[in-house]
PQR file of N, CA, C, O and H, with PARSE charges and radii, in Angstrom:
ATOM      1  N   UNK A   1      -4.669  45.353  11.652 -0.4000 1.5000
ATOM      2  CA  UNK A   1      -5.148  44.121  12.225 -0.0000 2.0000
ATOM      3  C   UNK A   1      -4.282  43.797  13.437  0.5500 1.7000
ATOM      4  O   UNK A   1      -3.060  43.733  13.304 -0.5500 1.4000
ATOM      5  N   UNK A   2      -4.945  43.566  14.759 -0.4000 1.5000
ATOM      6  CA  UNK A   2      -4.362  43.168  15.777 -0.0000 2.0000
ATOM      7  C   UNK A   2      -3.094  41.606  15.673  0.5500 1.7000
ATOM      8  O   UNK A   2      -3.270  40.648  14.920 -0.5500 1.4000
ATOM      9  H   UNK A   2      -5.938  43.618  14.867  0.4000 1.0000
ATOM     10  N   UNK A   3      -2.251  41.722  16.359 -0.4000 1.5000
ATOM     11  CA  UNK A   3      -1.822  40.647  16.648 -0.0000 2.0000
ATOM     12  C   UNK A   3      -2.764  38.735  17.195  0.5500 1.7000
ATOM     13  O   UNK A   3      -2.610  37.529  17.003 -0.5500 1.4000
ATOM     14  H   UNK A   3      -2.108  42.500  16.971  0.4000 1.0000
ATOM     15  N   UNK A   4      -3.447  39.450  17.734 -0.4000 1.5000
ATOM     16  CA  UNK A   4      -4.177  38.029  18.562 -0.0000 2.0000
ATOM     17  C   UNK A   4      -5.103  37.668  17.552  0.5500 1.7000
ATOM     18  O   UNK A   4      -5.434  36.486  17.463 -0.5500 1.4000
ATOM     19  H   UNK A   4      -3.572  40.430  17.890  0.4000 1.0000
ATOM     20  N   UNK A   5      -5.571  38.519  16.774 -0.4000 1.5000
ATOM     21  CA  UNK A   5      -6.369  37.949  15.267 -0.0000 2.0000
ATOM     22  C   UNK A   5      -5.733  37.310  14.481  0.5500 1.7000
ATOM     23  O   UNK A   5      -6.240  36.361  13.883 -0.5500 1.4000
ATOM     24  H   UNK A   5      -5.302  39.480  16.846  0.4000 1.0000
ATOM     25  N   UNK A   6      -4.445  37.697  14.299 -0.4000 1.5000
ATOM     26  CA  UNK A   6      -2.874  36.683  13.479 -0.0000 2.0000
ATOM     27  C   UNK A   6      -2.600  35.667  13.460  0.5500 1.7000
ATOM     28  O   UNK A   6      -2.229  34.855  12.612 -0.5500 1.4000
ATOM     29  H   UNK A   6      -4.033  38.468  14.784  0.4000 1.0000
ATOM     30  N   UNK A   7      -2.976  35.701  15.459 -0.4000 1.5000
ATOM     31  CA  UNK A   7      -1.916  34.286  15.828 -0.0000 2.0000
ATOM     32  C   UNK A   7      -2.446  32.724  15.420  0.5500 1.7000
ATOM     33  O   UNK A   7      -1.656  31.782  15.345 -0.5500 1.4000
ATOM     34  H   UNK A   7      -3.277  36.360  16.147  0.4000 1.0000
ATOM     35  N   UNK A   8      -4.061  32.576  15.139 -0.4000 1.5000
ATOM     36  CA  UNK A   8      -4.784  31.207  14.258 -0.0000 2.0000
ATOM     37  C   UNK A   8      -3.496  31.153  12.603  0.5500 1.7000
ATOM     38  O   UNK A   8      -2.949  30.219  12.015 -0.5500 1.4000
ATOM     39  H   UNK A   8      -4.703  33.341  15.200  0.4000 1.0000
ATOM     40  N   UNK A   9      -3.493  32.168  12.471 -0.4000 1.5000
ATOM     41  CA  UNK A   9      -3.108  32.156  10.755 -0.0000 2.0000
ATOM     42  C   UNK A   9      -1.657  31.765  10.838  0.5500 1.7000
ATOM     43  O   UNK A   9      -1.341  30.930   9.990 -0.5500 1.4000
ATOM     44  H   UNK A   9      -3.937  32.926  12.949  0.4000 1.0000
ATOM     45  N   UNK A  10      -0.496  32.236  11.809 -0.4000 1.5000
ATOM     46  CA  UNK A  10       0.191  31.887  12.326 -0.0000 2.0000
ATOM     47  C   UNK A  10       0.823  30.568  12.772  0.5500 1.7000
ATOM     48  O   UNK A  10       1.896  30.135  12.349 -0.5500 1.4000
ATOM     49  H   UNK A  10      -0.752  32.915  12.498  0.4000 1.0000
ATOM     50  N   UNK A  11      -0.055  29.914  13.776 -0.4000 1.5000
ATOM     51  CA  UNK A  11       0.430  28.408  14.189 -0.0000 2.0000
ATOM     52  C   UNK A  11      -0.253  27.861  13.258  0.5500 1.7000
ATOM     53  O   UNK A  11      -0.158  26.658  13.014 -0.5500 1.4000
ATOM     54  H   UNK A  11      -0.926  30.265  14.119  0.4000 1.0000
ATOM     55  N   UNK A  12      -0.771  28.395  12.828 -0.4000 1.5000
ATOM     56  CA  UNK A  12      -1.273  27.346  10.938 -0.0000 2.0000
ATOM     57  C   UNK A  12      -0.008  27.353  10.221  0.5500 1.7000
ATOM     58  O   UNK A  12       0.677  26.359   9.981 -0.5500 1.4000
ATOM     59  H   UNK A  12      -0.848  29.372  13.025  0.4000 1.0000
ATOM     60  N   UNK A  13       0.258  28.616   9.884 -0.4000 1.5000
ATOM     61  CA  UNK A  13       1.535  28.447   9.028 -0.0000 2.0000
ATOM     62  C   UNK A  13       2.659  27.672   9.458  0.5500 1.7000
ATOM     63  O   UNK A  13       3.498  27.236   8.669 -0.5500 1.4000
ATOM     64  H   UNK A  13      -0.298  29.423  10.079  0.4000 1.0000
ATOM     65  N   UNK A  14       2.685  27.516  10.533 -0.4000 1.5000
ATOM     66  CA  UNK A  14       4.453  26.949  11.175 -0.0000 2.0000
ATOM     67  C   UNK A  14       3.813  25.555  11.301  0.5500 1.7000
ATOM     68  O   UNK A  14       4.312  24.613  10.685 -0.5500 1.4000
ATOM     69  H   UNK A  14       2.004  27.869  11.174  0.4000 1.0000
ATOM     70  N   UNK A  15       2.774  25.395  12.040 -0.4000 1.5000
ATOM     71  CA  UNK A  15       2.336  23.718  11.615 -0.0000 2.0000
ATOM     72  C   UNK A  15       2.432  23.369  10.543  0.5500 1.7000
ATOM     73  O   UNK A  15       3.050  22.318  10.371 -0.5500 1.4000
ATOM     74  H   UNK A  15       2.368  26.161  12.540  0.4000 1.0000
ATOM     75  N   UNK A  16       1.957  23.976   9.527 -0.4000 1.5000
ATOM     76  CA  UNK A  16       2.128  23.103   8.002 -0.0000 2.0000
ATOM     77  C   UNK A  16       3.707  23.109   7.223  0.5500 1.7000
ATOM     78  O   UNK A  16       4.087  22.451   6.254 -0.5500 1.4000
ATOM     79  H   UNK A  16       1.455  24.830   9.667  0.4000 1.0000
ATOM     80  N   UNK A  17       4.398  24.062   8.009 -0.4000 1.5000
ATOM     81  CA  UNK A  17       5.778  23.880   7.745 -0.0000 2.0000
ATOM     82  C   UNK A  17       5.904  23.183   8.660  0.5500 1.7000
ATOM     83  O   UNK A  17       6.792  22.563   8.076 -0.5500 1.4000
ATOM     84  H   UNK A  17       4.090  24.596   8.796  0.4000 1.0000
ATOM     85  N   UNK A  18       5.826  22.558   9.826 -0.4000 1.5000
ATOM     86  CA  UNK A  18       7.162  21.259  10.806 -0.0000 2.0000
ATOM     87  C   UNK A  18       6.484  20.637   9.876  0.5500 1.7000
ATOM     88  O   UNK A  18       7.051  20.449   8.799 -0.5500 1.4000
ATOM     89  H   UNK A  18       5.104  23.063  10.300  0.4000 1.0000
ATOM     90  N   UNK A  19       4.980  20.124  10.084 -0.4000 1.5000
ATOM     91  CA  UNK A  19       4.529  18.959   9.332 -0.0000 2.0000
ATOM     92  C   UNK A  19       5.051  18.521   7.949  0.5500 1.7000
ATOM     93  O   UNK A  19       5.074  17.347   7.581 -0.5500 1.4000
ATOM     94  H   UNK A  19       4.519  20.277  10.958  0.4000 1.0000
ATOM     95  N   UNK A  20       5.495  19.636   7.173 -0.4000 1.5000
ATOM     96  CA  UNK A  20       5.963  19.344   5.634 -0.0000 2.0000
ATOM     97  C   UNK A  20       7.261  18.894   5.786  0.5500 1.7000
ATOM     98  O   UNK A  20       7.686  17.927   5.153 -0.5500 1.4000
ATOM     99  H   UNK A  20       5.477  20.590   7.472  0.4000 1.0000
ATOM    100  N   UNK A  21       8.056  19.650   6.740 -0.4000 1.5000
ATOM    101  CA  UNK A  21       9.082  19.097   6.947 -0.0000 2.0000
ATOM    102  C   UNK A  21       9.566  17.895   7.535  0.5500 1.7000
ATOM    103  O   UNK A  21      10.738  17.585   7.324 -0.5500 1.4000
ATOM    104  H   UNK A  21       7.711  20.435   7.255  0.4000 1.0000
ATOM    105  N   UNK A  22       8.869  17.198   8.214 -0.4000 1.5000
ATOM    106  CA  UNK A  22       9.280  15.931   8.527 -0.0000 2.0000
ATOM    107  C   UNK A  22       8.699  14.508   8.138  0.5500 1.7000
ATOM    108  O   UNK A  22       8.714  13.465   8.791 -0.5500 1.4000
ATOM    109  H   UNK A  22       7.916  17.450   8.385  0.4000 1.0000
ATOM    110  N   UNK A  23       8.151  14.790   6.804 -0.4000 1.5000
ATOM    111  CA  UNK A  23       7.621  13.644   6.174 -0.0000 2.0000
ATOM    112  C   UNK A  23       8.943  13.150   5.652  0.5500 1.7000
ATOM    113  O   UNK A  23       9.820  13.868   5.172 -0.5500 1.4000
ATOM    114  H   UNK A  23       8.139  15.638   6.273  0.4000 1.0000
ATOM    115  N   UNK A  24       8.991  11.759   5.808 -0.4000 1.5000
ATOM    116  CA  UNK A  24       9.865  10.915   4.930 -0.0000 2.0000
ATOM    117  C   UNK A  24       9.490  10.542   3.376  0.5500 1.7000
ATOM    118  O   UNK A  24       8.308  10.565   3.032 -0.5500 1.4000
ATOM    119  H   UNK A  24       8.279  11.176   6.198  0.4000 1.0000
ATOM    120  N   UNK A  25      10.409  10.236   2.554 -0.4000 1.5000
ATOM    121  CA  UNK A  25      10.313  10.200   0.983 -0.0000 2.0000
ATOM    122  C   UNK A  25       9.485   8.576   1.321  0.5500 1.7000
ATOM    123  O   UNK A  25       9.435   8.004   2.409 -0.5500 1.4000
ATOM    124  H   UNK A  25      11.369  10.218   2.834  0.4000 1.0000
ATOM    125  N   UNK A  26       8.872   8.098  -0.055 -0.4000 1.5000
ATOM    126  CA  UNK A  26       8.201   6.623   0.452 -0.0000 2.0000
ATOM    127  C   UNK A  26       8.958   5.894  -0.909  0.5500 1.7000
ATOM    128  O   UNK A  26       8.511   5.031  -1.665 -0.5500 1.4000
ATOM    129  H   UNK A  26       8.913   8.563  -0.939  0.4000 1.0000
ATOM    130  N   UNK A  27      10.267   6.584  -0.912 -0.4000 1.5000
ATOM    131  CA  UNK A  27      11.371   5.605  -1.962 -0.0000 2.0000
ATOM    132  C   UNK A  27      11.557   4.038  -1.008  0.5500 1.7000
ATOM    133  O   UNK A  27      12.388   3.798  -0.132 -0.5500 1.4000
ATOM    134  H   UNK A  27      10.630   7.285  -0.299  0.4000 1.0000
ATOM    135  N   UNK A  28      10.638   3.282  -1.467 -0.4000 1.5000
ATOM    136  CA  UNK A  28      11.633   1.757  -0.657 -0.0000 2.0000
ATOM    137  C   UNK A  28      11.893   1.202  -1.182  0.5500 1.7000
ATOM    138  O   UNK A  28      12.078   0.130  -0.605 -0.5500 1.4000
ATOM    139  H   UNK A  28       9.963   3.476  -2.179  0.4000 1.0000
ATOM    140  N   UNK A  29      12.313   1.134  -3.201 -0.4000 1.5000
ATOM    141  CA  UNK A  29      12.732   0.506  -3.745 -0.0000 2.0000
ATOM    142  C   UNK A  29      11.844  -1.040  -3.888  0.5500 1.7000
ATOM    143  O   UNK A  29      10.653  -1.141  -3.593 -0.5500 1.4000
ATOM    144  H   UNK A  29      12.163   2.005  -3.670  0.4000 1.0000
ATOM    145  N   UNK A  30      12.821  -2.345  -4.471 -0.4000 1.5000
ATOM    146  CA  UNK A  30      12.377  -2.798  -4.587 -0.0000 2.0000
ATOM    147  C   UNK A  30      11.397  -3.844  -3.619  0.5500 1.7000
ATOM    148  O   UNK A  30      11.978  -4.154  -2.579 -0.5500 1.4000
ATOM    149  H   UNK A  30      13.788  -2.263  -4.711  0.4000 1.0000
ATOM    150  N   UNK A  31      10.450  -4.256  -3.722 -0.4000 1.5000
ATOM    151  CA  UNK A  31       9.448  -5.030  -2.412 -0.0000 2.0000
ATOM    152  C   UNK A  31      10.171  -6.639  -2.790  0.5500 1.7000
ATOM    153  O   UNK A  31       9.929  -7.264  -3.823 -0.5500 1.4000
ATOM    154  H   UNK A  31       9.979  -4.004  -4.567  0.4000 1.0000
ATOM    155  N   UNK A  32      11.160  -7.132  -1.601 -0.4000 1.5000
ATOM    156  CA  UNK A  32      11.188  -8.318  -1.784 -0.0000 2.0000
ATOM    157  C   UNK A  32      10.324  -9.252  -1.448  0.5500 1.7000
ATOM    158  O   UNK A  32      10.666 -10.414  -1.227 -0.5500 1.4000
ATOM    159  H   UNK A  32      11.357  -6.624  -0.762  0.4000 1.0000
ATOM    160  N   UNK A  33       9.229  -8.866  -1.386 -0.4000 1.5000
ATOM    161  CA  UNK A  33       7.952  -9.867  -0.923 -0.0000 2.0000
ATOM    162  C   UNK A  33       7.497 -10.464  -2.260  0.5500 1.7000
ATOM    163  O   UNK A  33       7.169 -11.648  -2.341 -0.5500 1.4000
ATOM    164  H   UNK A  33       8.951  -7.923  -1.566  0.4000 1.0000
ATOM    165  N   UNK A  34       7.485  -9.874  -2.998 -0.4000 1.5000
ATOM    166  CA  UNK A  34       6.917  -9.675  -4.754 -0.0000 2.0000
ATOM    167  C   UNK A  34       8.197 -10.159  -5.927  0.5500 1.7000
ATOM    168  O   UNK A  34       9.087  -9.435  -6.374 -0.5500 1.4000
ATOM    169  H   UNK A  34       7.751  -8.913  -2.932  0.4000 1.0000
ATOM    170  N   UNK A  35       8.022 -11.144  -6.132 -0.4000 1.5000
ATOM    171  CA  UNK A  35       8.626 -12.073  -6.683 -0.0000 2.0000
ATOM    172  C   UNK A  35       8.875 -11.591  -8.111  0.5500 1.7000
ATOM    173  O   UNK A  35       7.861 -11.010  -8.498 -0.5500 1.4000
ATOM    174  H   UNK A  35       7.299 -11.732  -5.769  0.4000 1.0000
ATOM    175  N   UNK A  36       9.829 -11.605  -9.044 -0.4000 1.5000
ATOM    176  CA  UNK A  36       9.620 -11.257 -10.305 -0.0000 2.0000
ATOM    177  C   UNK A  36       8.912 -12.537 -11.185  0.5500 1.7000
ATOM    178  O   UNK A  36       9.129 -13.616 -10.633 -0.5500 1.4000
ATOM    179  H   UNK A  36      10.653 -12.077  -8.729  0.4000 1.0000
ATOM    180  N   UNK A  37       8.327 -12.613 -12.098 -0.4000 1.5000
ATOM    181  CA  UNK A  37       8.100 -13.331 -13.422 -0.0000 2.0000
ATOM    182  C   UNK A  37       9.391 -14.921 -13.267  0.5500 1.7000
ATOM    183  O   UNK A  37       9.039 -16.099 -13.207 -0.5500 1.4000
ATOM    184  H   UNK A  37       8.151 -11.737 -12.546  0.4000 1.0000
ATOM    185  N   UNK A  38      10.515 -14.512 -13.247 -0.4000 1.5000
ATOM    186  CA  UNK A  38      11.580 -15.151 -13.847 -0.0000 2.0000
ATOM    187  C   UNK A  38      11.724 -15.999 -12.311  0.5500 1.7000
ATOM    188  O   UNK A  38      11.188 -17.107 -12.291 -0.5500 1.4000
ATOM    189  H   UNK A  38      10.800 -13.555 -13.295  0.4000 1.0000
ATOM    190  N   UNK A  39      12.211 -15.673 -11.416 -0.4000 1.5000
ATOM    191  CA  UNK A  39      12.113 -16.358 -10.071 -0.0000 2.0000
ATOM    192  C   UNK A  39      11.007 -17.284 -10.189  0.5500 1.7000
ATOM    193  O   UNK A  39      11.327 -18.420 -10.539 -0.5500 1.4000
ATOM    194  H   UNK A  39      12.647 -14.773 -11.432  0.4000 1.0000
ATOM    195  N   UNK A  40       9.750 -17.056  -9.971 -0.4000 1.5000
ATOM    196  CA  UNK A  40       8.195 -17.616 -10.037 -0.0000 2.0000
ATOM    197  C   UNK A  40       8.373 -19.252 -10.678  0.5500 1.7000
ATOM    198  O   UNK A  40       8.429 -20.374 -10.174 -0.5500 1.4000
ATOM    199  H   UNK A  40       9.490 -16.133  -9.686  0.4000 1.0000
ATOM    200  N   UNK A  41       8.436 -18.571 -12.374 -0.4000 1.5000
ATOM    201  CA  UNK A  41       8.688 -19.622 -13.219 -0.0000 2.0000
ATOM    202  C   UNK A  41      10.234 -20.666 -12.797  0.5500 1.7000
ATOM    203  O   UNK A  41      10.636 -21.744 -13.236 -0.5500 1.4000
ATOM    204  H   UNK A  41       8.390 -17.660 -12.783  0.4000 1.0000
ATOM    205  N   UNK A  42      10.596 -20.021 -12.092 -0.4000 1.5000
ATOM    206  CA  UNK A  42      12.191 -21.030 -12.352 -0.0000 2.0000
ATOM    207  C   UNK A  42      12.117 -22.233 -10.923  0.5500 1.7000
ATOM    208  O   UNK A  42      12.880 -23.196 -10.847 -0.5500 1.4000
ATOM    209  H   UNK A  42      10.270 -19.145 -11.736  0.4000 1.0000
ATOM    210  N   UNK A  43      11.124 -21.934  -9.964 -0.4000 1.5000
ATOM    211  CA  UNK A  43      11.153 -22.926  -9.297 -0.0000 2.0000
ATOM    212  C   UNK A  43      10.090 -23.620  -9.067  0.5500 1.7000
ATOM    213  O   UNK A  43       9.170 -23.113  -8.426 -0.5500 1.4000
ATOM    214  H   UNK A  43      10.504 -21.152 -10.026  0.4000 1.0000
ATOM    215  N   UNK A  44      10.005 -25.056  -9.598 -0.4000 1.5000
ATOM    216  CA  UNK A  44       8.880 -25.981  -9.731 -0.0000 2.0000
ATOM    217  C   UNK A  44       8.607 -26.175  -8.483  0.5500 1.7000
ATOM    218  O   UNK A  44       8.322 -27.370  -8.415 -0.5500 1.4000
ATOM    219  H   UNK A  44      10.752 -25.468 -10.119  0.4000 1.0000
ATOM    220  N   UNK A  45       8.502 -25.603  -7.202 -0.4000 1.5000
ATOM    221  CA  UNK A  45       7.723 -26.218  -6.347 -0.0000 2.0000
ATOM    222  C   UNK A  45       6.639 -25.187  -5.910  0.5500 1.7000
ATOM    223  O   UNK A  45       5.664 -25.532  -5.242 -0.5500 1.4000
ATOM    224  H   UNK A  45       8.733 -24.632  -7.257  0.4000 1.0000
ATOM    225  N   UNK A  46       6.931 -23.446  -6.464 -0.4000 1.5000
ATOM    226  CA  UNK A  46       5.998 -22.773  -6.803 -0.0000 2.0000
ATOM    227  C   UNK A  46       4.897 -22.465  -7.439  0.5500 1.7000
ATOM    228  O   UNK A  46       4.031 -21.656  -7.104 -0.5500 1.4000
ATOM    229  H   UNK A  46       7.723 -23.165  -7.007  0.4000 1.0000
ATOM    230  N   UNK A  47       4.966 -23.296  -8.593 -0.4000 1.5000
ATOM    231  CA  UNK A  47       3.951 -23.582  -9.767 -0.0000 2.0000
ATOM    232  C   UNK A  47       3.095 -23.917  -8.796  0.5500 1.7000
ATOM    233  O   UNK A  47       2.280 -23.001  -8.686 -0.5500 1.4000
ATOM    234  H   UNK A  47       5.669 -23.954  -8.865  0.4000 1.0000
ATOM    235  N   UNK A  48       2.864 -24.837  -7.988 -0.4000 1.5000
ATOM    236  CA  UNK A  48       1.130 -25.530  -7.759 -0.0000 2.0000
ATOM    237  C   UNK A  48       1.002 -23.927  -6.616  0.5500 1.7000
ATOM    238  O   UNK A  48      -0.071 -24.045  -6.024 -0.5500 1.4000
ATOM    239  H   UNK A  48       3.526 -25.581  -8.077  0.4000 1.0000
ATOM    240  N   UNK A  49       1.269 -23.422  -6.447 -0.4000 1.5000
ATOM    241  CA  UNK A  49       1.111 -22.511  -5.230 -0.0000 2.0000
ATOM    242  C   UNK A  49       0.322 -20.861  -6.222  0.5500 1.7000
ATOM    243  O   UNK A  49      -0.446 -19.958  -5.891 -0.5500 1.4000
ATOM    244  H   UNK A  49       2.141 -23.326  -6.928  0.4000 1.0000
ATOM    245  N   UNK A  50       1.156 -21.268  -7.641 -0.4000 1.5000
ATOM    246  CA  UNK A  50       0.630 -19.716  -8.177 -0.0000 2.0000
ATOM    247  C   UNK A  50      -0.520 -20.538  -9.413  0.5500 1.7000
ATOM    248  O   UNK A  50      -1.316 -19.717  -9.867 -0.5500 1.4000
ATOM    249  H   UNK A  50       1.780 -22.001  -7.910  0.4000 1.0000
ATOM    250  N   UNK A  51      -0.648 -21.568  -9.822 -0.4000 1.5000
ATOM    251  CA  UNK A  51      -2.384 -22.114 -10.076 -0.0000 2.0000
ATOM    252  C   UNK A  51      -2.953 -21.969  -8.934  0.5500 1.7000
ATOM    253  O   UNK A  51      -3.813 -21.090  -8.878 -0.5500 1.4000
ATOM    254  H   UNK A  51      -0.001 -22.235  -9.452  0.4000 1.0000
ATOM    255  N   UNK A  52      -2.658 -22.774  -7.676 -0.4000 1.5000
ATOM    256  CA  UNK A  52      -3.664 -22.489  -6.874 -0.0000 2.0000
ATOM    257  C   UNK A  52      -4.214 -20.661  -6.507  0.5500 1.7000
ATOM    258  O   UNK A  52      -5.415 -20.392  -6.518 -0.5500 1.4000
ATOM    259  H   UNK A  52      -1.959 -23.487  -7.722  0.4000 1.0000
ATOM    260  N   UNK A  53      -3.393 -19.823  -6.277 -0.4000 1.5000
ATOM    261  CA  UNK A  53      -3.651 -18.848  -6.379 -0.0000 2.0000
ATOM    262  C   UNK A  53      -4.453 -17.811  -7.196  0.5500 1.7000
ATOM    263  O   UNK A  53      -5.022 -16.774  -6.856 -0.5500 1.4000
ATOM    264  H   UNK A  53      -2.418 -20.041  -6.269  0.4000 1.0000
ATOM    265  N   UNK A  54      -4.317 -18.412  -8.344 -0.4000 1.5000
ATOM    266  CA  UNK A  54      -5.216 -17.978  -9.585 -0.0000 2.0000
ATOM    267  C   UNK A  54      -6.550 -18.689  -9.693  0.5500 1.7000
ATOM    268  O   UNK A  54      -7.486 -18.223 -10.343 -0.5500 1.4000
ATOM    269  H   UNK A  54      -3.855 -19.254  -8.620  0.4000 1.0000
ATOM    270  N   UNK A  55      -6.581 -19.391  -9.287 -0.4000 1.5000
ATOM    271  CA  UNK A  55      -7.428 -20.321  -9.380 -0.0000 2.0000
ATOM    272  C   UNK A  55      -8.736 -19.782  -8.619  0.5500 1.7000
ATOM    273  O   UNK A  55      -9.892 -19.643  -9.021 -0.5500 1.4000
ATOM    274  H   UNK A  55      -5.820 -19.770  -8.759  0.4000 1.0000
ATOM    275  N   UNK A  56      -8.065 -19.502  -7.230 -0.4000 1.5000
ATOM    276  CA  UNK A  56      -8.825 -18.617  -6.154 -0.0000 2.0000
ATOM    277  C   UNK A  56      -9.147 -17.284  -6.630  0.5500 1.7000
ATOM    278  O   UNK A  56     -10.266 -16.816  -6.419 -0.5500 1.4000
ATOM    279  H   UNK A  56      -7.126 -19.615  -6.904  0.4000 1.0000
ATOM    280  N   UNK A  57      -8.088 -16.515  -7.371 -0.4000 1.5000
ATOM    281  CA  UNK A  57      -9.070 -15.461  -7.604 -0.0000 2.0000
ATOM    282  C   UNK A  57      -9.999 -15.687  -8.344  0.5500 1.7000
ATOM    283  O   UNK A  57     -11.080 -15.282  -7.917 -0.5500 1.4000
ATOM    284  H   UNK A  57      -7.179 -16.895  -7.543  0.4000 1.0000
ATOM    285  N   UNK A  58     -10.011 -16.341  -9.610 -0.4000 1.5000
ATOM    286  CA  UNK A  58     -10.578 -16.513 -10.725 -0.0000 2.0000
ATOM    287  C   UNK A  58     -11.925 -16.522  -9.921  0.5500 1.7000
ATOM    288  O   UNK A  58     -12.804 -15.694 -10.158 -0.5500 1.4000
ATOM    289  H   UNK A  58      -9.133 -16.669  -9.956  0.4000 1.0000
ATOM    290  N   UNK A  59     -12.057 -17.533  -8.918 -0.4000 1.5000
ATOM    291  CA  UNK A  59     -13.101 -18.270  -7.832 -0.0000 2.0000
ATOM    292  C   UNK A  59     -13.752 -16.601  -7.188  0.5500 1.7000
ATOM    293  O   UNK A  59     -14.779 -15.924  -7.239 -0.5500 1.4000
ATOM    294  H   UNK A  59     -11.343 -18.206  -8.726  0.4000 1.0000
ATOM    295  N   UNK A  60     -13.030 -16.578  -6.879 -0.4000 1.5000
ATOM    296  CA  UNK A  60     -13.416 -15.397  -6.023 -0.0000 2.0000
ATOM    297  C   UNK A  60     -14.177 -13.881  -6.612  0.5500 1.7000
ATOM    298  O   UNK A  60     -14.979 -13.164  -6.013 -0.5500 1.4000
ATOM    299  H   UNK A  60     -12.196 -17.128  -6.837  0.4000 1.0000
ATOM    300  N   UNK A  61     -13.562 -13.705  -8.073 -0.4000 1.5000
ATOM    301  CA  UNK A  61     -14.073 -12.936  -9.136 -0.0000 2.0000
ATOM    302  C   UNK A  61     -15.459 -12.938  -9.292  0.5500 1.7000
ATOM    303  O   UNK A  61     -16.265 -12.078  -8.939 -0.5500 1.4000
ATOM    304  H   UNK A  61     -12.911 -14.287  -8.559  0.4000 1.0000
ATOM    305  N   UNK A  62     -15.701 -14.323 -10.031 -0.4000 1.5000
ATOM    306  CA  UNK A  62     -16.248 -15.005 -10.781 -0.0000 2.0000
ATOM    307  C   UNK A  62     -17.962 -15.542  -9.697  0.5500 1.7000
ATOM    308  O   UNK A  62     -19.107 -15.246 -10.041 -0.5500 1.4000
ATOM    309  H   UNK A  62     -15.045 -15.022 -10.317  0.4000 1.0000
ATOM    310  N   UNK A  63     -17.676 -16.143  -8.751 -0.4000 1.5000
ATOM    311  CA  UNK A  63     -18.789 -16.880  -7.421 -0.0000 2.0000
ATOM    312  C   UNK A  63     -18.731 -15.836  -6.394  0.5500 1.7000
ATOM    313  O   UNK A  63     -19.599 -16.137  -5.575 -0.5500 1.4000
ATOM    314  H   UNK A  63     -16.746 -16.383  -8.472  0.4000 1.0000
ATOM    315  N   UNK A  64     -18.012 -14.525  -5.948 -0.4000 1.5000
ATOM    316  CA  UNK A  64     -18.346 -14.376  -4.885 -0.0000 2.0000
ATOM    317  C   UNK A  64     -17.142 -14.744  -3.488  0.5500 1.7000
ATOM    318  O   UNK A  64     -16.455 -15.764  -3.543 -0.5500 1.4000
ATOM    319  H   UNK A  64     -17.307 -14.281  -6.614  0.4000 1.0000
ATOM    320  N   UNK A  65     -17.046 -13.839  -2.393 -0.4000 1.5000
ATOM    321  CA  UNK A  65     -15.982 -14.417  -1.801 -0.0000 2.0000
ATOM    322  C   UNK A  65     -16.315 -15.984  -1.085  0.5500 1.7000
ATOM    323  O   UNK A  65     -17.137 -16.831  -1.432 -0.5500 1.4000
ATOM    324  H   UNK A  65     -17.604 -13.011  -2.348  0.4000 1.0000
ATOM    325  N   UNK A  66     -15.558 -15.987  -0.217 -0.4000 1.5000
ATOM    326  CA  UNK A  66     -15.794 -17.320   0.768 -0.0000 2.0000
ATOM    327  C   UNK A  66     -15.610 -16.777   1.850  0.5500 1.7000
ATOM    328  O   UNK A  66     -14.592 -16.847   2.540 -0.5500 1.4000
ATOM    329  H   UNK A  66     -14.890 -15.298   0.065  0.4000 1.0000
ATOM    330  N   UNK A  67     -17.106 -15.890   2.185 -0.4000 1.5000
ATOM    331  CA  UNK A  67     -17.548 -15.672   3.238 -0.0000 2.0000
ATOM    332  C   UNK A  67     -18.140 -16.639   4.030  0.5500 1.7000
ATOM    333  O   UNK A  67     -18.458 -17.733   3.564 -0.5500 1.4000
ATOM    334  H   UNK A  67     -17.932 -15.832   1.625  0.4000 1.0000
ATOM    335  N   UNK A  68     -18.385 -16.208   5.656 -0.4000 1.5000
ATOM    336  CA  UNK A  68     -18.910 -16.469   6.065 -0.0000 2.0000
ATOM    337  C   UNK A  68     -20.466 -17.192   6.234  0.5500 1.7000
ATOM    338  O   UNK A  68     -20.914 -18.105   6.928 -0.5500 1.4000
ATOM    339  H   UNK A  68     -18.127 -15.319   6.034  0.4000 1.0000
ATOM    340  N   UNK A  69     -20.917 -16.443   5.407 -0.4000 1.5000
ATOM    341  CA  UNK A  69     -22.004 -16.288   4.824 -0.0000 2.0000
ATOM    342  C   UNK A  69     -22.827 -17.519   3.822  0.5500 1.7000
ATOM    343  O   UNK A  69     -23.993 -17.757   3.507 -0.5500 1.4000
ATOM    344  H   UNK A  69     -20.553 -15.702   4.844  0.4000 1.0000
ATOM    345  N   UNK A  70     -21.563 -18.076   3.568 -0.4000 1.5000
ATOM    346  CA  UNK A  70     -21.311 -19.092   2.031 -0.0000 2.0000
ATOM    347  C   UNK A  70     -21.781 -20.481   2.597  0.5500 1.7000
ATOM    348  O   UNK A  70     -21.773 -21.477   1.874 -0.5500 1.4000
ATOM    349  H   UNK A  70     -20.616 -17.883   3.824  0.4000 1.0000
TER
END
C-alpha cells in the first residue's frame, strides 16, 4: 500500500491523539452555587425564597409553563 493512501489514516490517528490529549479532567468539586440541605434550612430569610420556588415548579409541572403563549 502506497504512502499517500496512509496519509487520511494517519492525520486521523495523530488528531485523535492531540485531541485526547488535551482535554481537561471536569473534577470541579464542590458547586458553590448549590446550597446544601443544612445551610437552606438554617437561614430564615431563605425559606420564603425555596416555597416560592417549589411552588413554581409544582406550577409549572402540574399547568404548563408561563409562556408566552399563556
Amino acid at each position: 500500500m502506497s504512502l499517500t493512501k496512509r496519509v487520511p489514516e494517519i492525520v486521523g490517528a495523530l488528531l485523535t491523539v492531540f485531541l485526547a490529549a488535551g482535554c481537561n479532567t471536569l473534577d470541579l468539586g464542590l458547586n458553590p452555587n448549590q446550597p446544601d440541605k443544612t445551610r437552606v434550612l438554617s437561614d430564615p430569610a431563605s425559606l420564603p425564597a425555596l416555597a416560592e420556588g417549589a411552588m413554581h415548579s409544582w406550577y409549572e409541572t402540574t399547568q404548563g409553563s408561563f409562556g408566552e403563549d399563556q
